[in-house]
C-alpha positions, 0 to 999 in steps of 0.5 A: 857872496861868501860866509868865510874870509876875503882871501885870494882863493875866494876871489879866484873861485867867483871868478870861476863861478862867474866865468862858467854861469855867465862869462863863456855863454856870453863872449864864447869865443873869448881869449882873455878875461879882464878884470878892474880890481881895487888894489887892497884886500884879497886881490891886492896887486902886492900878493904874490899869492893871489897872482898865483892862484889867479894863474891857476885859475888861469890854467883850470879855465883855459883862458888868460887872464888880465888884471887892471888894478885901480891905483890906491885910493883911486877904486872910488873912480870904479864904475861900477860902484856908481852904476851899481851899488846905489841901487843894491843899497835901496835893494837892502834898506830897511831888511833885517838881515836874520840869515845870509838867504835873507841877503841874497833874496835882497841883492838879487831884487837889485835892478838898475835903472838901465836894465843891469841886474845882479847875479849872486850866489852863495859860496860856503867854502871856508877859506884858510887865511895867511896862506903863503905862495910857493918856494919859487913861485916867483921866479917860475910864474906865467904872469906877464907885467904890462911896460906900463904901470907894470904893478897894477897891470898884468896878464895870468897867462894859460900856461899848463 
């Protein structure tokens, strides 16, 4: 959870943070990570900037990584949102939110029926919004498009 702006670099950190607390104990002989994302935002598939700071991360963690991005106005058939959010927003009702740990004290009491439960944590990192990718980028990155539906599905690759 972060207290700063939704920006590309954000979305990188959690995947880091995500990958060194839960993701390698938990598929430790793992090649690739894939992630579903919705298309807009931060992570939108259209950012040159977030698909370079993704091969960065890529490279930091040693391990591709792949995206899946849903088709715009698709993200409403992500499954987590079905499974999950009904039951972080019974965790939230009726809390009066006085402080950001009084948020994440909620969300953390976030239990699913079958057993899932949220992880959160917060990132105090103030982010720099409009940040452009570098001259060139474009022409040198490491990410492979997919044949298929190549602008939402790609792969950063781990390439130093």
């Amino acid at each position: 959870m972060g207290s700063s702006k939704d920006t590309s670099e954000f979305a990188c950190d959690c995947i880091k943070s995500w990958w060194r607390t839960v993701g390698q104990n938990f598929y430790p002989l793992a090649k690739c990570i894939l992630i579903l994302c919705d298309g807009g935002g931060s992570n939108s598939s259209r950012h040159y900037i977030f698909k370079e700071d993704l091969e960065k991360t890529a490279i930091e963690l040693g391990i591709d990584i792949r995206i899946a991005h849903y088709p715009p106005y698709c993200s409403k058939w992500n499954p987590i949102e079905h499974r999950l959010f009904p039951f972080m927003s019974n965790a939230l009702r009726g809390a009066n939110f006085t402080s950001v740990d009084k948020v994440v004290q909620c969300i953390k009491r976030t239990k699913t029926k079958t057993g899932i439960k949220v992880i959160v944590r917060t990132n105090d990192i103030k982010y720099e919004s409009g940040r452009k990718y570098k001259k060139g980028y474009k022409n040198n990155m490491n990410i492979v498009f997919d044949k298929y539906l190549s602008n939402w599905n790609y792969t950063a690759k781990n390439v130093a």
